[in-house]
C-alpha positions in Angstrom: 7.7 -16.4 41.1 4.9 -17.8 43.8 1.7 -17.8 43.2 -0.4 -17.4 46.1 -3.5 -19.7 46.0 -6.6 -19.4 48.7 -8.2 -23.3 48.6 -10.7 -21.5 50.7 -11.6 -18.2 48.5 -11.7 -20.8 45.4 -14.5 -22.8 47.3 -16.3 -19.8 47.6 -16.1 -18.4 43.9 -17.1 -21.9 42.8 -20.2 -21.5 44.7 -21.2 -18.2 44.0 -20.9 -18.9 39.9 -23.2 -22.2 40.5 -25.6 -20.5 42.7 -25.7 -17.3 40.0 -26.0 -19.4 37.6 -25.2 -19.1 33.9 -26.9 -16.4 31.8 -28.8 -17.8 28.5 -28.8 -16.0 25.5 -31.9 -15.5 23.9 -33.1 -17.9 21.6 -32.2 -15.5 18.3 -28.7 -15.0 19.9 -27.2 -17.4 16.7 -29.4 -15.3 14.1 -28.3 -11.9 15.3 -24.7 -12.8 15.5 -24.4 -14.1 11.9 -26.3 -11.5 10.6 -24.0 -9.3 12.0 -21.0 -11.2 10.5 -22.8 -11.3 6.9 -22.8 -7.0 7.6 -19.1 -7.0 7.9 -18.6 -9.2 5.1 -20.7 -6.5 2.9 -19.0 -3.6 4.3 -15.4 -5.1 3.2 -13.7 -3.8 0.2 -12.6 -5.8 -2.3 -8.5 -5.0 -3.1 -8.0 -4.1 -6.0 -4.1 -3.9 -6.8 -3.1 -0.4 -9.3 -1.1 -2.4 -11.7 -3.2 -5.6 -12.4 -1.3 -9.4 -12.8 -1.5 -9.1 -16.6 0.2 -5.9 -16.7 3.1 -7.1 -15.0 3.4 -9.9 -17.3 3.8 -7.5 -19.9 6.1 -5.1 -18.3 8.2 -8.3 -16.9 7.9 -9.4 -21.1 8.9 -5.9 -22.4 11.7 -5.5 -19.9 13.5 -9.2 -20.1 12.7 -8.6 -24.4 14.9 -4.8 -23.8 17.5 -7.2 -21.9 17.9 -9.8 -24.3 18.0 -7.6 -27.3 20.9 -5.5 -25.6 22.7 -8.6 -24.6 22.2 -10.5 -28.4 21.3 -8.2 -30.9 24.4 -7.0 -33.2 26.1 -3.5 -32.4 25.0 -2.2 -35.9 21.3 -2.5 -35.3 21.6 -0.4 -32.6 22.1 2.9 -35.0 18.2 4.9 -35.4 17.9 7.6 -38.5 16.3 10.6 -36.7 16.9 12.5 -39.7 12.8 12.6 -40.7 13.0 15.2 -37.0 15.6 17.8 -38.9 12.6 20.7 -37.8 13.3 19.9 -34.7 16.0 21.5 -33.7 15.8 24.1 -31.9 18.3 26.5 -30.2 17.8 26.9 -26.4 19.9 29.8 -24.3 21.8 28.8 -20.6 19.2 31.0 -19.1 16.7 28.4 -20.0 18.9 25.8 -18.7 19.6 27.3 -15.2 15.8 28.4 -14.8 14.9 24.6 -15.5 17.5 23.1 -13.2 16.8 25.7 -10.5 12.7 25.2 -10.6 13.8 21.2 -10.6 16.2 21.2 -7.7 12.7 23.6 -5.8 10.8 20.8 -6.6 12.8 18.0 -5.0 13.2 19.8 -1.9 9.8 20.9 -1.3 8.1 17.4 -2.2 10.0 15.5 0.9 8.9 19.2 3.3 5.1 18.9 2.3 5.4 15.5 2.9 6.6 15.5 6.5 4.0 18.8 6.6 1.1 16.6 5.5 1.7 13.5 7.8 2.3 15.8 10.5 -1.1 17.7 10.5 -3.2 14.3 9.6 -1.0 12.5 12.9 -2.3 15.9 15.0 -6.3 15.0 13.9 
């Protein structure tokens, strides 16, 4: 690709920005501008990540202590007496069941729909 250069059109802008001159700011120009930077600093929030570092040091801990107790421990240890929970048992029809697994399978599907909903009517604002 050529590019088209004018000697004579350059001479002529080179003399119309000396003869205009620069423009000077005025003399608080510095004072303004940093004062305006020290605003934006303000005005930025800090982040703050939901699950601090220590926290995952203890998850990380709890989960590789779950992994190494399943890999090492002996089979036997594995047994838990429940027995002190006898009153618990309770007797539950199919009915129950099906109502639970239908209002589950509702849920699943309609979390993903009010999604898209949701990002569609804040991408229309």
């Amino acid at each position: 690709m050529m590019i088209y250069q004018d000697p004579h059109r350059e001479e002529q802008i080179r003399k119309a920005i000396k003869a205009g001159g620069g423009e000077k700011p005025s003399p608080d120009f510095v004072r303004d501008v940093m004062q305006q930077v020290a605003k934006e600093q303000e005005l930025k929030e800090v982040y703050k990540p939901l699950i601090s570092r220590t926290a995952w040091g203890v998850i990380s801990v709890m989960v590789a202590c779950v992994i190494s107790l399943s890999l090492f421990a002996p089979e036997k240890s594995w047994t838990l007496d429940l027995s002190f929970l006898s009153f618990l048992k309770t007797s539950t029809s199919p009915f129950l069941w099906y109502c639970i697994g239908i209002i589950s399978l509702l849920v699943l599907v309609q979390v993903p729909l009010l999604k898209i909903y949701h990002s569609r009517s804040i991408s229309r604002i």
